[in-house]
N, C-alpha and C positions, 0 to 999 in steps of 0.2 A: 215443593211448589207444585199444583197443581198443572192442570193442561190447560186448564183456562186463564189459570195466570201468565203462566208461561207465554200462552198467545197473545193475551192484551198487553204486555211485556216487550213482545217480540213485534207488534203495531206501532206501540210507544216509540219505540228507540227507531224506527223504521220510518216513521213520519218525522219526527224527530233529525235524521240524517237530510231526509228529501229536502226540507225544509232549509237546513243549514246550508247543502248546497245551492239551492235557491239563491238565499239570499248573498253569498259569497259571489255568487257571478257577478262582480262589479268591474266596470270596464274605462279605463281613463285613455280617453282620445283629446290629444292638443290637436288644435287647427288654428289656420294663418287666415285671415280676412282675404276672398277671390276677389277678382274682376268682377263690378256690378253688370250684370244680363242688361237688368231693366229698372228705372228708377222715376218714380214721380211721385213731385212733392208739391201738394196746397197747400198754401199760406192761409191761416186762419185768423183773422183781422180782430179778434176780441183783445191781443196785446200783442207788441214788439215783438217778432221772433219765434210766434207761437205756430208750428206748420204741421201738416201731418202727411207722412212718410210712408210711400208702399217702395220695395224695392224685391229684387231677386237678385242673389249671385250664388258663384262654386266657391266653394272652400276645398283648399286641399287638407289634408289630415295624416298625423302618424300617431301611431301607438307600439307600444310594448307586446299590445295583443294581437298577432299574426292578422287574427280577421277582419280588422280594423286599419290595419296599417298600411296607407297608401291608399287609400279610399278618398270620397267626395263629399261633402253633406252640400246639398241644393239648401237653399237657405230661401223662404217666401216670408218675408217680414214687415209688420207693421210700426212705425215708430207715432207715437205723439210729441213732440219734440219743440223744446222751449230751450232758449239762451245757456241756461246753466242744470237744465236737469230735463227728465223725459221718461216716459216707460217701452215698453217695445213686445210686441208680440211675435212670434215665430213658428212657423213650420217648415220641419226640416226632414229632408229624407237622405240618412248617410245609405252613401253607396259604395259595397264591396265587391268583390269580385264572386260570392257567393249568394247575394244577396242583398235586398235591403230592411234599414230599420227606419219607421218613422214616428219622429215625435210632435210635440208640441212646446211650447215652453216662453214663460213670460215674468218680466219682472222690470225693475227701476233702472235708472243710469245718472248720473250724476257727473257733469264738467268742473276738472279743476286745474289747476295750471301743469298744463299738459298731459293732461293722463283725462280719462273716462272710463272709470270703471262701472263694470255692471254686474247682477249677479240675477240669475232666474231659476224657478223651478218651473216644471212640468211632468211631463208622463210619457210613456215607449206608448204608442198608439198600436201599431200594427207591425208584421214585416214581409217578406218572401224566403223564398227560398231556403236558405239555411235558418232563417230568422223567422219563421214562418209559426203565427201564434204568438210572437215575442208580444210583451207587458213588462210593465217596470215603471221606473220612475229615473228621472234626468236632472242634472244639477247641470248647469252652465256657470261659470268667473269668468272672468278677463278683464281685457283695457280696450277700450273702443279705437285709443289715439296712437296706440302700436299696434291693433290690427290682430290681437296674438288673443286667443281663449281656451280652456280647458272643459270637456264636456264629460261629465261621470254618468253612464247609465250603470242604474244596476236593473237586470233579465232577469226578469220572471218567466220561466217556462222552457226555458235552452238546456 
């Protein structure tokens, strides 16, 4: 094998690693529904039941992941919100004791007997300190009517 092989070789498998670890940093944070900060809601008179939603609250949070675990996400959200279904926007900034990460993230919700479940994506926008340069992408699940959700980022750039 040449030198030159061997070099473009030894880039190969070197970008190759960076990469895998990249994409490997996935992180699953559960959180319990906070106390609402701040909440108002208009009623939008085109039908029955149809209102639209700003609120703020804390969420507390654990995980498996040390830096993660025992953390806050402030939660700034917008819902559209109809009788039996709605969509919801979010920005959220989890806060650790090293730092923060903030995302974005939006998707449907659907009421059914006794449950509301939701599921969204977005994106790691920014972060601090430890988290500083963080990107990625954000899956949110849950149930609106237990209060209980699960948030996966996976970090780009950590």
């Amino acid at each position: 094998m040449t030198k030159l092989a061997r070099t473009v070789l030894t880039f190969i498998l070197l970008a190759m690693s960076s990469a895998y670890a990249i994409a490997d940093n996935t992180v699953t944070i559960n959180g319990t529904f906070g106390a609402q900060e701040t909440v108002a809601s208009i009623p939008i008179s085109d039908q029955s039941g149809h209102a639209w939603v700003q609120q703020k609250r804390v969420d507390p949070l654990q995980s498996t992941d040390a830096r993660f675990d025992g953390a806050t996400q402030i939660i700034h959200e917008q819902l559209d919100t109809f009788p039996t279904y709605g969509t919801f926007r979010i920005y959220s900034e989890i806060k650790t004791s090293t730092g923060s990460v903030f995302t974005f993230f939006e998707g449907p919700y659907t009421v059914g007997q006794g449950t509301v479940p939701f599921y969204a994506k977005g994106k790691v926008l920014s972060g601090t300190g430890d988290f500083a340069g963080a990107k990625g992408i954000v899956q949110v699940e849950g149930d609106g009517a237990a209060g209980t959700y699960t948030v996966r980022l996976v970090l780009a750039g950590q």
